[in-house]
KEKOL-446754 format. One record per residue: residue in one letter; x, y, z of N, C-alpha, C in turn. Coordinates in pm, 1 decimal, m for minus. Layout:
% KEKOL-446754
   residu       n.xx       n.yy       n.zz      ca.xx      ca.yy      ca.zz       c.xx       c.yy       c.zz
        A          X          Y          Z          X          Y          Z          X          Y          Z
...
***
This chain:
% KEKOL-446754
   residu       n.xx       n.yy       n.zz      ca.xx      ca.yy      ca.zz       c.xx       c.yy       c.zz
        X    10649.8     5423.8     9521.8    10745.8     5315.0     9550.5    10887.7     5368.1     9531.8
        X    10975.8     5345.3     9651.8    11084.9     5408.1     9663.1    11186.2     5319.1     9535.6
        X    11302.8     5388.5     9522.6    11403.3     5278.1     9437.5    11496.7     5171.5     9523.2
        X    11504.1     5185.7     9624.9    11570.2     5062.4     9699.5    11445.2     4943.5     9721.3
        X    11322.5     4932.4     9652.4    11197.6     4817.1     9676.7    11225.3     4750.6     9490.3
        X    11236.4     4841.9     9438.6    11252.7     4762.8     9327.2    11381.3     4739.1     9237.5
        X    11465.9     4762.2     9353.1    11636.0     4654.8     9299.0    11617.6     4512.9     9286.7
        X    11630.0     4464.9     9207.8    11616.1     4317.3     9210.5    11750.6     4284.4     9244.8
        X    11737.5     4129.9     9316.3    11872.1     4081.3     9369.7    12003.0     4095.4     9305.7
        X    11995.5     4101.5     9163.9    12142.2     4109.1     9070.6    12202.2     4237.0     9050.1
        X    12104.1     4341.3     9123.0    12153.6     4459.5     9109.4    12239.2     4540.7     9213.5
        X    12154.0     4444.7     9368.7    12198.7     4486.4     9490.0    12361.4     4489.8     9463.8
        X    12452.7     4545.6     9534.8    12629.3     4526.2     9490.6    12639.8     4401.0     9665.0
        X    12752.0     4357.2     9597.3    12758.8     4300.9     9697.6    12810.5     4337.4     9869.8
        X    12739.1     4308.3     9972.7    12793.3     4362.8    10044.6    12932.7     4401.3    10132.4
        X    12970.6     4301.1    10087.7    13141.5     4255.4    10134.9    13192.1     4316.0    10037.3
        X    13199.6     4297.4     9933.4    13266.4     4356.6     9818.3    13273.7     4554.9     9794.2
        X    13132.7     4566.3     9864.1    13128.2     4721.3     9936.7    13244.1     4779.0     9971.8
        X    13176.7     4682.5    10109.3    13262.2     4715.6    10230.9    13437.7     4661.7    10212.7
        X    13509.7     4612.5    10136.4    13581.5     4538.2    10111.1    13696.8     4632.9     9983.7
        X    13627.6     4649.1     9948.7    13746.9     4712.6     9761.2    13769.3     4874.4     9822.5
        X    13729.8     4979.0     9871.5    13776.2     5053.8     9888.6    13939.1     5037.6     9984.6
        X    13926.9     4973.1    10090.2    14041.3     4915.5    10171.5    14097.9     4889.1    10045.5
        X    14091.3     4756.6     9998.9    14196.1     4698.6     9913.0    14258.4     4801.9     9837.2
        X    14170.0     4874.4     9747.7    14225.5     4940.9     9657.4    14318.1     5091.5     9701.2
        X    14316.3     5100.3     9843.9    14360.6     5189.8     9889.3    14515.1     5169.7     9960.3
        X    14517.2     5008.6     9947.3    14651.9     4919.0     9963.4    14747.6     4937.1     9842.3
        X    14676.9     4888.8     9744.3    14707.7     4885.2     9593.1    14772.2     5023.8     9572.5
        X    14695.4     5127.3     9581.3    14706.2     5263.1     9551.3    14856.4     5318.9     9642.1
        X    14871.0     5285.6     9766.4    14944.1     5307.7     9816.4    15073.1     5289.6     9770.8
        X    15057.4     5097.9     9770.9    15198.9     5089.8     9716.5    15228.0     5137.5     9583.4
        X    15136.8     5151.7     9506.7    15190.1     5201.2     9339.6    15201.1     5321.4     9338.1
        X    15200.6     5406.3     9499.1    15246.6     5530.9     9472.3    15359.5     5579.5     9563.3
        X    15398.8     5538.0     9667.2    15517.9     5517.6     9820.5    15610.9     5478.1     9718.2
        X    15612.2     5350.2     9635.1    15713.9     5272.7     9616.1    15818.5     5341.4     9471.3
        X    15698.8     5429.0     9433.8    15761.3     5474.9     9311.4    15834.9     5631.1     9317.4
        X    15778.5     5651.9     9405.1    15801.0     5741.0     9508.7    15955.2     5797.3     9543.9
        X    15966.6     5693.5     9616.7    16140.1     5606.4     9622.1    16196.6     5609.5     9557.7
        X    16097.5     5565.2     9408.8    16217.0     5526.0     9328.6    16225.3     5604.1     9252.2
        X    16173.8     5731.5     9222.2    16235.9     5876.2     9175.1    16318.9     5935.6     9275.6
        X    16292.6     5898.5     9368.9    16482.8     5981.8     9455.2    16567.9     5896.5     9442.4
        X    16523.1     5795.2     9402.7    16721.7     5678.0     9353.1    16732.2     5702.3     9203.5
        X    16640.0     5715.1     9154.0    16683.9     5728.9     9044.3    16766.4     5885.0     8935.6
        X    16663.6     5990.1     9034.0    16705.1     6138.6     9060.9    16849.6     6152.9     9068.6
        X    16886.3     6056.7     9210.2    17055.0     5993.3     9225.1    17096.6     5988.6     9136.0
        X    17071.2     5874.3     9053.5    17140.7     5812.9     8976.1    17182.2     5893.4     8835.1
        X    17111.9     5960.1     8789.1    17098.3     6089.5     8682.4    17184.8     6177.9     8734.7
        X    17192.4     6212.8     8795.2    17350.4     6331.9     8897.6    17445.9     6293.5     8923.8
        X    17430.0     6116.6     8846.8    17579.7     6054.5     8901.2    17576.8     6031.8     9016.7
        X    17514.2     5940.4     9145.8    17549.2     5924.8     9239.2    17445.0     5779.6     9232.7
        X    17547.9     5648.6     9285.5    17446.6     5538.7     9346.4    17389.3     5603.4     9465.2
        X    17301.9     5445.1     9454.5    17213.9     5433.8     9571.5    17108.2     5288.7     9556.5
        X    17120.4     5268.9     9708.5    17040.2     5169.2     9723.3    16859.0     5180.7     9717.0
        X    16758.8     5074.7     9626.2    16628.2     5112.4     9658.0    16542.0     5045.8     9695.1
        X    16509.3     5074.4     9869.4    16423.7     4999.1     9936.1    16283.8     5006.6     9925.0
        X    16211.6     4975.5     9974.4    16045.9     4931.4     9975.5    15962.1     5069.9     9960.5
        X    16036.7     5111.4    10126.6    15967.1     5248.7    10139.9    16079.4     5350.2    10200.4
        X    16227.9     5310.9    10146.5    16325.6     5430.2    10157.6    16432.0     5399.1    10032.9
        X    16508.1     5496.7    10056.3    16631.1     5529.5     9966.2    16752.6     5521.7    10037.6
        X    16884.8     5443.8    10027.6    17010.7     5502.2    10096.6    17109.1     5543.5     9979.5
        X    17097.9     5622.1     9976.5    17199.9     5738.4     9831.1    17330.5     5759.2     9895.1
        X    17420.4     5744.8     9793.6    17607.7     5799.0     9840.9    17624.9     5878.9     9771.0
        X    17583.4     5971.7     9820.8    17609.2     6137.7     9727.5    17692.8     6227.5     9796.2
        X    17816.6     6138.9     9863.5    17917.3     6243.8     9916.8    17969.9     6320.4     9823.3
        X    17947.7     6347.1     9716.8    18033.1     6410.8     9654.2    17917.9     6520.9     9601.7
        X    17826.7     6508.1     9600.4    17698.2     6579.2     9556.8    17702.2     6737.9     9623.5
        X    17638.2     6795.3     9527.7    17643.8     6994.6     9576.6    17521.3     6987.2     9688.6
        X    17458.9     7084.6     9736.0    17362.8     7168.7     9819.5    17265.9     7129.3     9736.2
        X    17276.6     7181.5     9630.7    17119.2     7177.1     9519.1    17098.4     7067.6     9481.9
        X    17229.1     6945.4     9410.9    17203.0     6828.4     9369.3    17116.4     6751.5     9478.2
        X    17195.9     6755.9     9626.0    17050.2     6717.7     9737.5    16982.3     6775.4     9781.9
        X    16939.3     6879.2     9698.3    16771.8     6935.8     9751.0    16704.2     6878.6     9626.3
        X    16773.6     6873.3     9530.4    16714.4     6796.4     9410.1    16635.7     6685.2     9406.5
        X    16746.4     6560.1     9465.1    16673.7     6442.6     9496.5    16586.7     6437.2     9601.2
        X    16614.6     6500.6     9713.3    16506.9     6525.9     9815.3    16358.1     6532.5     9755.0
        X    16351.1     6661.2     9715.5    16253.4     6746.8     9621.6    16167.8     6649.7     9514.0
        X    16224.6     6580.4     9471.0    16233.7     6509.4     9341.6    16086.9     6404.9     9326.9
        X    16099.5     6355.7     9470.5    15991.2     6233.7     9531.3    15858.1     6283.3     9518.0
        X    15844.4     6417.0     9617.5    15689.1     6466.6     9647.9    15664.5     6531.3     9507.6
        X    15754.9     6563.0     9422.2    15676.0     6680.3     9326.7    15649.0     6555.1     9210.6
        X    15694.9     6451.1     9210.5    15658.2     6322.5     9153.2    15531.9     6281.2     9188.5
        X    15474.2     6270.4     9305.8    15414.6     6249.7     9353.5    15283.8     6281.1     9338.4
        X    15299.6     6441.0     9317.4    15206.4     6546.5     9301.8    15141.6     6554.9     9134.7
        X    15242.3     6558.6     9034.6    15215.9     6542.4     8932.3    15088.8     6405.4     8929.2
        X    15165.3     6295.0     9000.5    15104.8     6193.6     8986.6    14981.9     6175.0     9018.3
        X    14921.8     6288.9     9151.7    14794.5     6277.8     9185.8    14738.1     6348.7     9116.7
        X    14760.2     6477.5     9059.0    14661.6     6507.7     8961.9    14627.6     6497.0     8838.2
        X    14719.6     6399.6     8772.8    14682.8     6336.2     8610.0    14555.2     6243.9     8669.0
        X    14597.3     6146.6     8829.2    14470.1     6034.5     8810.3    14355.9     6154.4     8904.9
        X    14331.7     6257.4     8902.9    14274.6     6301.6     8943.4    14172.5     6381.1     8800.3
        X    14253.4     6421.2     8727.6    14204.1     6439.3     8605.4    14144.6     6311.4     8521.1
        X    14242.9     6190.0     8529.7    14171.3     6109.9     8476.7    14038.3     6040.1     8547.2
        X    14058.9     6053.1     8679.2    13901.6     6010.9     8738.0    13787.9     6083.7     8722.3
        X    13811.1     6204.4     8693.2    13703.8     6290.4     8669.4    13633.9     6292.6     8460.2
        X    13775.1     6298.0     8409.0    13737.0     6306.2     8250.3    13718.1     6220.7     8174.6
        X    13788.0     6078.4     8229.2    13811.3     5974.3     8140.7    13717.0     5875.9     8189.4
        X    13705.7     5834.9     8340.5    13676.4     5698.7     8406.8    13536.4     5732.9     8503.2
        X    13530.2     5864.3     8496.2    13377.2     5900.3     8621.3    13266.8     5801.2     8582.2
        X    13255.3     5785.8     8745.8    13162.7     5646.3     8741.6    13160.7     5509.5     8684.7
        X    13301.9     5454.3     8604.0    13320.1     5361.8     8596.2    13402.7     5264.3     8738.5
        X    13381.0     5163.4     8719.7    13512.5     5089.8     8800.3    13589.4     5128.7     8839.1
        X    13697.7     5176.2     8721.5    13839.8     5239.4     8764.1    13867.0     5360.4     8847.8
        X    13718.9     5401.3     8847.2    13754.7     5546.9     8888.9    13791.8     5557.9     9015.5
        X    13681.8     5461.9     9084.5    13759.7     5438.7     9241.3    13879.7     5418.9     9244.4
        X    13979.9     5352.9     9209.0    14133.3     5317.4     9207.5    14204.5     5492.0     9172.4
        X    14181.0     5548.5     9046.2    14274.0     5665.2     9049.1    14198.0     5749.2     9126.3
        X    14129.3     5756.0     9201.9    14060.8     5813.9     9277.1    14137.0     5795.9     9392.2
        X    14159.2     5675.1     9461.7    14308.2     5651.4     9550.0    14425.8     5689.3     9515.0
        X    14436.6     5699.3     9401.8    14582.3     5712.3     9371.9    14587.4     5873.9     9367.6
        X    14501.6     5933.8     9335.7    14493.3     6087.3     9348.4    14550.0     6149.5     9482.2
        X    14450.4     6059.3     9586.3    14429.2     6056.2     9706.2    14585.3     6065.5     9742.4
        X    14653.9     5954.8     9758.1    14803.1     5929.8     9810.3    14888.3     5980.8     9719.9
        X    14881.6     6008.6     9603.5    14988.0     6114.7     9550.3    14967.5     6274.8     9577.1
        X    14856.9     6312.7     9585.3    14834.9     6452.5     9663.6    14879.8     6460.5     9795.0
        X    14887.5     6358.8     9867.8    14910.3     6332.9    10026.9    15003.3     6374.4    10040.7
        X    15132.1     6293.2     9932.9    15226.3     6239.2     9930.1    15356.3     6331.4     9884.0
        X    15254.4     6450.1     9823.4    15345.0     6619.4     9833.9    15297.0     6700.8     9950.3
        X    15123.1     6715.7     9986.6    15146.0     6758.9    10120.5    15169.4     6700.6    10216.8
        X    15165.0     6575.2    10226.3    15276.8     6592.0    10401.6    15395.8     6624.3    10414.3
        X    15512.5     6592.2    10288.4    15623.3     6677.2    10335.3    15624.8     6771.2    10313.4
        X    15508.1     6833.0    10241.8    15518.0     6979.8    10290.7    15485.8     7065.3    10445.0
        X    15401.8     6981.3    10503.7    15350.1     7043.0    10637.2    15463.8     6972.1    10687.6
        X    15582.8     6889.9    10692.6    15660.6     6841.5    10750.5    15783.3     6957.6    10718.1
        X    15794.1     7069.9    10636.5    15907.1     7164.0    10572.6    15998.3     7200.0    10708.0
        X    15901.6     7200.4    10830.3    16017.5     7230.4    10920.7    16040.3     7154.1    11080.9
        X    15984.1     7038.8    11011.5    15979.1     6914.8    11117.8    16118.3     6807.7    11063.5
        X    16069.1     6746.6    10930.3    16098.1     6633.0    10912.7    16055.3     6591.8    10741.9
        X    16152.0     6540.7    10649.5    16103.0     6460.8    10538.0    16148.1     6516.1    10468.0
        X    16069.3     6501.4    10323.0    16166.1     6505.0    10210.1    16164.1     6688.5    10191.8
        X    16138.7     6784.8    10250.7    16123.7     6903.3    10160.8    16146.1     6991.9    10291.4
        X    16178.7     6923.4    10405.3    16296.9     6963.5    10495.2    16453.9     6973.1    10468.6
        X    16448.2     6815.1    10411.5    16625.0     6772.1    10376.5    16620.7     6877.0    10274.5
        X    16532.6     6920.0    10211.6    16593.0     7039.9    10073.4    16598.5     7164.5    10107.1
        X    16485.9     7190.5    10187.3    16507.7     7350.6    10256.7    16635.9     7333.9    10358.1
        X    16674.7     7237.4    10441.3    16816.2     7215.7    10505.3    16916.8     7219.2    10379.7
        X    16971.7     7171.3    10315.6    17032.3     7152.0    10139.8    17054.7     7305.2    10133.1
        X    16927.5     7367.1    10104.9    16956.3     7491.2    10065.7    16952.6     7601.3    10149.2
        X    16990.3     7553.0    10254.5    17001.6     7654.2    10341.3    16906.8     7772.2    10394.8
        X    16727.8     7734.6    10389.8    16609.0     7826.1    10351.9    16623.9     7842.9    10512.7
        X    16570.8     7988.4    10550.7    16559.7     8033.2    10678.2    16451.8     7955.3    10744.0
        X    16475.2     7955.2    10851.7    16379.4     7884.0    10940.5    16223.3     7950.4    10929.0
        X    16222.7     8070.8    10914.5    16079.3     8121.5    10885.0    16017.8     8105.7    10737.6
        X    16048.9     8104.9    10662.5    16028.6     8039.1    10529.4    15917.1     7879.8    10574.6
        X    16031.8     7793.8    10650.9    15951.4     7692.1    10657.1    15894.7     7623.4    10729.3
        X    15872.1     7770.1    10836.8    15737.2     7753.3    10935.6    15617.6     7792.7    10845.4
        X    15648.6     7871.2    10737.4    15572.1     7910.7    10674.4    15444.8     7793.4    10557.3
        X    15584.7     7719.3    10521.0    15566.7     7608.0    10403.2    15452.4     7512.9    10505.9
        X    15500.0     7478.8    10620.5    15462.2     7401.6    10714.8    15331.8     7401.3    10746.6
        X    15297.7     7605.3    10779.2    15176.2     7614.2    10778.3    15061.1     7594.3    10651.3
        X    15145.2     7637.4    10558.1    15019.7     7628.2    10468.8    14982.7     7453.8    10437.4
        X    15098.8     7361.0    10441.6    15054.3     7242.3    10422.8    14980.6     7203.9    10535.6
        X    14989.8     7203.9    10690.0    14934.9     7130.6    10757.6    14755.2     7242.4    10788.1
        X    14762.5     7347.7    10696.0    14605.4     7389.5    10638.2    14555.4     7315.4    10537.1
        X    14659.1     7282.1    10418.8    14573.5     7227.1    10323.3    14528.2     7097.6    10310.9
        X    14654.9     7015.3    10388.2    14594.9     6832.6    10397.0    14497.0     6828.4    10461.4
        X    14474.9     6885.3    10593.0    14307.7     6866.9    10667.0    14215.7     6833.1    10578.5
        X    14226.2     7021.7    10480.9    14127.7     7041.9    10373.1    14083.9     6976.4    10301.9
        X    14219.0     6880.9    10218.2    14223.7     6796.4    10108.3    14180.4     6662.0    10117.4
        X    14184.4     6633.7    10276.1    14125.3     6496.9    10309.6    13994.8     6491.3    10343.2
        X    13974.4     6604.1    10379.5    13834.4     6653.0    10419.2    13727.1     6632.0    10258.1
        X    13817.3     6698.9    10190.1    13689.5     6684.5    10034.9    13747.8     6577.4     9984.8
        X    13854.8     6432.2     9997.1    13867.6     6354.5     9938.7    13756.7     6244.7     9998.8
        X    13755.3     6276.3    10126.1    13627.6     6178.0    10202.0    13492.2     6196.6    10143.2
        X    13433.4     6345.3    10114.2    13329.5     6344.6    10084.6    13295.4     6278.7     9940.4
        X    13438.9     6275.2     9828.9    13452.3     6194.7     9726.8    13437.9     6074.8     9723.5
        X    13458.4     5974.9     9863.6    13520.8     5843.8     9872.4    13339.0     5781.4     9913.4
        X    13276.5     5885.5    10013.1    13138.3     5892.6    10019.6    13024.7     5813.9     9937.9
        X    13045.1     5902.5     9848.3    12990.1     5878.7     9702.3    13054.5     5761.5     9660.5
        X    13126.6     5682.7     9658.1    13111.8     5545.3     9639.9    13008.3     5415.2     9685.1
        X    12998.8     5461.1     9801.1    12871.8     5346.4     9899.0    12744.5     5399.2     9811.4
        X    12647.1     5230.7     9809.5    12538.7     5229.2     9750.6    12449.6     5330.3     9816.0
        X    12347.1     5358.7     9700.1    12234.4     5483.3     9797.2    12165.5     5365.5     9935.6
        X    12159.4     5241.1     9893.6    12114.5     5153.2    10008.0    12183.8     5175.1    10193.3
        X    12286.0     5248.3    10145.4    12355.1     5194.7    10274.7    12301.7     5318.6    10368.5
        X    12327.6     5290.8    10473.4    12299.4     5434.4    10577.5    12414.1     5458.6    10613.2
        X    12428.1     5591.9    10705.8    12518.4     5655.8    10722.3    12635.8     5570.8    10793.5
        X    12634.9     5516.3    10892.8    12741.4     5453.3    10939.3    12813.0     5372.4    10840.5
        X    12771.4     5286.1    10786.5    12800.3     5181.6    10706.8    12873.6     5249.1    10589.9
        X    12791.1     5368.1    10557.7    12842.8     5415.2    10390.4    12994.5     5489.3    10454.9
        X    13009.6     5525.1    10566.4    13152.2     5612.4    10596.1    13231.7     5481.3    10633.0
        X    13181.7     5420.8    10697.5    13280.9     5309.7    10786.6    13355.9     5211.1    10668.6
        X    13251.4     5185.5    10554.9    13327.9     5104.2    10446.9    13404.4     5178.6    10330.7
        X    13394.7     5334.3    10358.4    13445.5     5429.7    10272.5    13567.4     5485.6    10278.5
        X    13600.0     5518.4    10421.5    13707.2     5580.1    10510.2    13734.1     5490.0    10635.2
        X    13657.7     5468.4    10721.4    13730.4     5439.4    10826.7    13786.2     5291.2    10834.8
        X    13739.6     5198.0    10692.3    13794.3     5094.5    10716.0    13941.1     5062.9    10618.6
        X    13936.0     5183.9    10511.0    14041.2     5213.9    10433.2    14158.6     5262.1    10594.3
        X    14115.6     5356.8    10625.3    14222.4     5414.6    10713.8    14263.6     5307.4    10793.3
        X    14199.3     5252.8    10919.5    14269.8     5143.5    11045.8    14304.9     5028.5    10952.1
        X    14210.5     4969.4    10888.2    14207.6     4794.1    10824.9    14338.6     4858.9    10758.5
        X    14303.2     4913.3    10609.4    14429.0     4935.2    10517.7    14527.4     4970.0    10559.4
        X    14592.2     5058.2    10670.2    14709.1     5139.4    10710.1    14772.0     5008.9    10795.5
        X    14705.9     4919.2    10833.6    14762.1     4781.0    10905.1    14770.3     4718.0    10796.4
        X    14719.2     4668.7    10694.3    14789.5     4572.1    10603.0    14881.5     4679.9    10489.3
        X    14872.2     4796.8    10485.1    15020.4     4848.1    10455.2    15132.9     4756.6    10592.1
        X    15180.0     4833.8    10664.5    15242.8     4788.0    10740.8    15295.2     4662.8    10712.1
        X    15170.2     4570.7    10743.5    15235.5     4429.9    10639.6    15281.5     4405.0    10526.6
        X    15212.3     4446.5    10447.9    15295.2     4459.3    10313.5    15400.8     4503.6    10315.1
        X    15431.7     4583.9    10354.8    15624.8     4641.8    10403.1    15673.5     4603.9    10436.1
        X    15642.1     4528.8    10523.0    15742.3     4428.8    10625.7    15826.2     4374.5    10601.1
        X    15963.7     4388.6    10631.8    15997.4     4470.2    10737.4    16038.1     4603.2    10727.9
        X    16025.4     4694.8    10864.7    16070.2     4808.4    10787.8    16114.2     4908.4    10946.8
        X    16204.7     5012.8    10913.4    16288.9     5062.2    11035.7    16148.4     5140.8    11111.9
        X    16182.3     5097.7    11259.6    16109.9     5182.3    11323.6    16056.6     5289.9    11295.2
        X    16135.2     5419.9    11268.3    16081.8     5536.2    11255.7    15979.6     5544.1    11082.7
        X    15996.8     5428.2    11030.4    15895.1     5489.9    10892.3    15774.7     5401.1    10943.8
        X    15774.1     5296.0    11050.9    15609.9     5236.0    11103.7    15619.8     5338.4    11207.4
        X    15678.6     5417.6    11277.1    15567.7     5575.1    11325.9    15524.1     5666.3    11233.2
        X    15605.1     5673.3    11155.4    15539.9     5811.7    11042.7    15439.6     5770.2    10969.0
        X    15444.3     5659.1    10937.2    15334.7     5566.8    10825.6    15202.4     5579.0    10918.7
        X    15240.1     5522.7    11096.4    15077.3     5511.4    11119.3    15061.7     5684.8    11202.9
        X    15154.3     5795.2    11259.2    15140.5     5874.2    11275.0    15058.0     5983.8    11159.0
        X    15079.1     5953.0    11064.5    15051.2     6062.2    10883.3    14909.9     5998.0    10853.5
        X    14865.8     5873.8    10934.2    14746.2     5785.8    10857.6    14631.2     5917.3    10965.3
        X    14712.6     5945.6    11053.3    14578.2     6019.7    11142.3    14482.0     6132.6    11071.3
        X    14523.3     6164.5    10946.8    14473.9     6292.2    10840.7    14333.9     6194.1    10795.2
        X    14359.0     6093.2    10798.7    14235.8     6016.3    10748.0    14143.5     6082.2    10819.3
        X    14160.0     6096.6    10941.9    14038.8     6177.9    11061.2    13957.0     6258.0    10941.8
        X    13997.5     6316.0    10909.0    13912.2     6411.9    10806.2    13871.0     6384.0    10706.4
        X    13945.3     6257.7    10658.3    13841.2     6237.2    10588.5    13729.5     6177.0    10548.9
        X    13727.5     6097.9    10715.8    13598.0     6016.9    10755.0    13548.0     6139.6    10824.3
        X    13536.3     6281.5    10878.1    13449.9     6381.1    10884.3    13381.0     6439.5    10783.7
        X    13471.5     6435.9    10661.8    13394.9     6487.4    10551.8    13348.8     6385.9    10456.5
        X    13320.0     6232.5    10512.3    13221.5     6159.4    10439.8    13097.4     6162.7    10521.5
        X    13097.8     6229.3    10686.8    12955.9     6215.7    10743.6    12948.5     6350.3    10687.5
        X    12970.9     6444.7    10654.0    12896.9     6578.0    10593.2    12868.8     6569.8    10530.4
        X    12925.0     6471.7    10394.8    12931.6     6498.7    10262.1    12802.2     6344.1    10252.4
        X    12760.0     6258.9    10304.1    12665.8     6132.8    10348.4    12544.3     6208.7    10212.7
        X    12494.2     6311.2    10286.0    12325.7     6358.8    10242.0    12388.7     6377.4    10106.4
        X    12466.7     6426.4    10018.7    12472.0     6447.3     9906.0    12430.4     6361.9     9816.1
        X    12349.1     6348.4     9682.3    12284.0     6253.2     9626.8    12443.6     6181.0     9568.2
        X    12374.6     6055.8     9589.4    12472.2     5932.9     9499.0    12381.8     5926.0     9333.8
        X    12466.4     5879.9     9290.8    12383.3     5811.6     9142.1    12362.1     5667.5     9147.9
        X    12232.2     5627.4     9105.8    12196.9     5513.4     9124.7    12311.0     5384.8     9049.8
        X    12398.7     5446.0     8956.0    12458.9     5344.4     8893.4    12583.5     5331.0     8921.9
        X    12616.7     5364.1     9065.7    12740.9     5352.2     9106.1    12803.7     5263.0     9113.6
        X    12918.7     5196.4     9056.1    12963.7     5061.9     9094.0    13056.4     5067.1     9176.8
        X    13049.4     4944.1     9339.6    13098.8     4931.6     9412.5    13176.3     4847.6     9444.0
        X    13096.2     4706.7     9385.3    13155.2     4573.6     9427.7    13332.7     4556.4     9368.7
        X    13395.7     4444.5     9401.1    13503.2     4410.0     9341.0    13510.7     4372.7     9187.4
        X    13649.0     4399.1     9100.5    13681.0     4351.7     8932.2    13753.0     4263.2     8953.1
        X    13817.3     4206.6     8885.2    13901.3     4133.2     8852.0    14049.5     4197.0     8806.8
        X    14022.5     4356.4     8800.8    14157.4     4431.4     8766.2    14173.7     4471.3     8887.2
        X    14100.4     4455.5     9037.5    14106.3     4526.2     9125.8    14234.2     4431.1     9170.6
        X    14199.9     4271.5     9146.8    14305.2     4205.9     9274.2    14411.8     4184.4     9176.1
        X    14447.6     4192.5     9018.9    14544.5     4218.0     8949.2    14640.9     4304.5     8976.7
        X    14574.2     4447.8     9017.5    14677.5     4565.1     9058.2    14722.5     4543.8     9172.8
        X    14650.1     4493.9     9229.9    14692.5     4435.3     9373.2    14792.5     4407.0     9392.4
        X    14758.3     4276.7     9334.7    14873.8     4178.3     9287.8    15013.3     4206.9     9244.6
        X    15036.6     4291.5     9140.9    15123.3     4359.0     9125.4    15167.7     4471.1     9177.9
        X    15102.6     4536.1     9260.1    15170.6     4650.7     9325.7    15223.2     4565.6     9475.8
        X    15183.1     4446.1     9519.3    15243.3     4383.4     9642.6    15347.5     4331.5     9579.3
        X    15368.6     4281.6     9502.0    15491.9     4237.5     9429.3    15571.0     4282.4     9390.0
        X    15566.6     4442.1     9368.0    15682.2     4536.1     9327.8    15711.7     4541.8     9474.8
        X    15645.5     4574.5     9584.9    15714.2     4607.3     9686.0    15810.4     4513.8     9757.6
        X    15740.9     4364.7     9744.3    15853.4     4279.5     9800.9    15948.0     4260.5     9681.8
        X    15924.1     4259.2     9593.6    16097.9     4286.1     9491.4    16208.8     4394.7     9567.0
        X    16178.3     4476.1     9629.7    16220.8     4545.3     9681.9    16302.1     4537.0     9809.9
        X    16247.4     4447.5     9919.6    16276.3     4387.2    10022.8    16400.8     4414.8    10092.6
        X    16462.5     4346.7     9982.6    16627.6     4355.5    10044.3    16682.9     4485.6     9904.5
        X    16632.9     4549.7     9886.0    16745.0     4612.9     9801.0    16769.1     4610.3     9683.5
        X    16773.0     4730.4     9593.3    16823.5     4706.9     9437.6    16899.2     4849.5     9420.2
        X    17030.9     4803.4     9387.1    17106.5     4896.2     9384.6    17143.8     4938.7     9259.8
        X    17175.0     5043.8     9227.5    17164.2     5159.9     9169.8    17285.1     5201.8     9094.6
        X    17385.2     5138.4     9051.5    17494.7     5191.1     9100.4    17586.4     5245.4     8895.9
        X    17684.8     5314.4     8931.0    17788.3     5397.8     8804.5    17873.3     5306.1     8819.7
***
C-alpha cells in the first residue's frame, strides 16, 4: 500500500492553498526586498550628505555636488544590499527554518535578493544600478561586457537551481504539471502581474524591466520539471499561515506608504 492511500483527509494540504502561497509569498518577498532596496540608495544618499526622494520602486537623489565614487557608491549600494540579503535568508532557510513554514518565504526572499544583485550585474553594460557605477567610475567598456557576461551565465544558473528548490515544495501527491505550475509558473505570470499592481503606479520603463527581468523565471520553471523526480519529504508543509498574509500585509503597505514619496532631506 502506497503512502498517498493512507493520508487521511486532515493531512491532505490544501489544494488552493498549494497552489496559492507560493505566488503570494513571492509578492510578499518581492516587495520586502525591491522596496528596501531603494531604500538603501536614498539612504546611502543621505549618509554622503545628499537628499533624495524615496519612491516605491525608485530613488530621485540631488547629488549635484557628489564625486564619481560617492555615485558609484549609492548606485552600488542597492544590489550588494541585496545580495547580503539573499544569502543570510538563504542560510537561514537551510539552518534555522528547513522544512518548516517559514522556510518557503526566506526561500523567496533568497530568491529576489540574489536576483536582485545578479541582474544588475548582467545589466553592467546595458542598464541599472552597476552600470551607473561602472559609468561613475569610468570602468572600460570591456570590463563590463565582461561583468555582463558572467551575470547573464549565472542568473540562468541560479534560477535554474532555485526552481528545482521551489519544486520540492508541492505535495508528493501532485504530478508533474501541477507540482511546477503551482511552484514557478504561477509565482512568475500570476505574481509578476499582481506585483505590477501593487506598484501602481509606476513610470513606464520600470513596468518593462519588471516584466522584461520576470522572463529568468523561464528557468526556473525548467529546473522544477528536471528537478520534479527528486524525492520530496513526506512532511512538507504547503498550505497557507497566518504569518503568510501578515507579511503580506505589511510588505503591501510599506510599498503604498511610499506612493507619492518620502523625502530624505539635510
Amino acid at each position: 500500500m502506497n503512502s498517498q492511500s493512507t493520508q487521511s483527509p486532515s493531512n491532505v494540504p490544501n489544494a488552493w492553498g498549494v497552489a496559492c502561497r507560493p505566488t503570494l509569498l513571492f509578492v510578499a518577498a518581492y516587495a520586502l526586498s525591491i522596496t528596501p532596496h531603494e531604500a538603501v540608495h536614498a539612504l546611502t544618499s543621505y549618509l554622503l550628505g545628499f537628499s533624495s526622494t524615496l519612491f516605491q520602486m525608485w530613488v530621485n537623489p540631488d547629488p549635484a555636488r557628489a564625486t564619481s565614487r560617492q555615485l558609484a557608491t549609492i548606485a552600488a549600494a542597492g544590489p550588494v544590499f541585496s545580495l547580503a540579503v539573499g544569502v543570510t535568508c538563504w542560510l537561514l532557510n537551510q539552518r534555522r527554518f528547513r522544512r518548516k513554514p517559514a522556510a518557503l518565504m526566506f526561500l523567496m526572499l533568497a530568491m529576489v535578493g540574489v536576483y536582485s544583485f545578479l541582474g544588475p550585474l548582467a545589466g553592467s553594460a546595458l542598464g541599472g544600478d552597476f552600470n551607473l557605477a561602472f559609468t561613475f567610475l569610468d570602468v572600460p567598456k570591456p570590463v563590463r561586457y565582461v561583468a555582463s557576461a558572467i551575470g547573464f551565465v549565472l542568473l540562468p544558473w541560479f534560477m535554474f537551481f532555485m526552481g528545482g528548490k521551489l519544486v520540492g515544495w508541492a505535495p508528493r501527491n501532485f504530478g508533474r504539471a501541477k507540482a511546477v505550475g503551482c511552484t514557478t509558473v504561477a509565482p512568475w505570470l500570476i505574481g509578476t502581474a499582481l506585483i505590477l499592481l501593487v506598484y501602481w503606479p509606476l513610470p513606464s520603463f520600470l513596468i518593462g524591466s519588471t516584466l522584461g527581468g520576470s522572463a529568468f523565471w523561464l528557468f526556473a520553471v525548467v529546473g522544477a520539471i528536471f528537478k520534479f523526480s527528486t524525492p520530496r519529504p513526506a512532511e512538507t508543509i504547503s498550505s497557507f499561515t497566518g504569518w503568510d498574509f501578515m507579511i503580506t500585509f505589511v510588505a503591501v503597505a510599506v510599498v503604498h506608504l511610499l506612493v507619492n514619496g518620502v523625502r530624505l532631506t539635510h
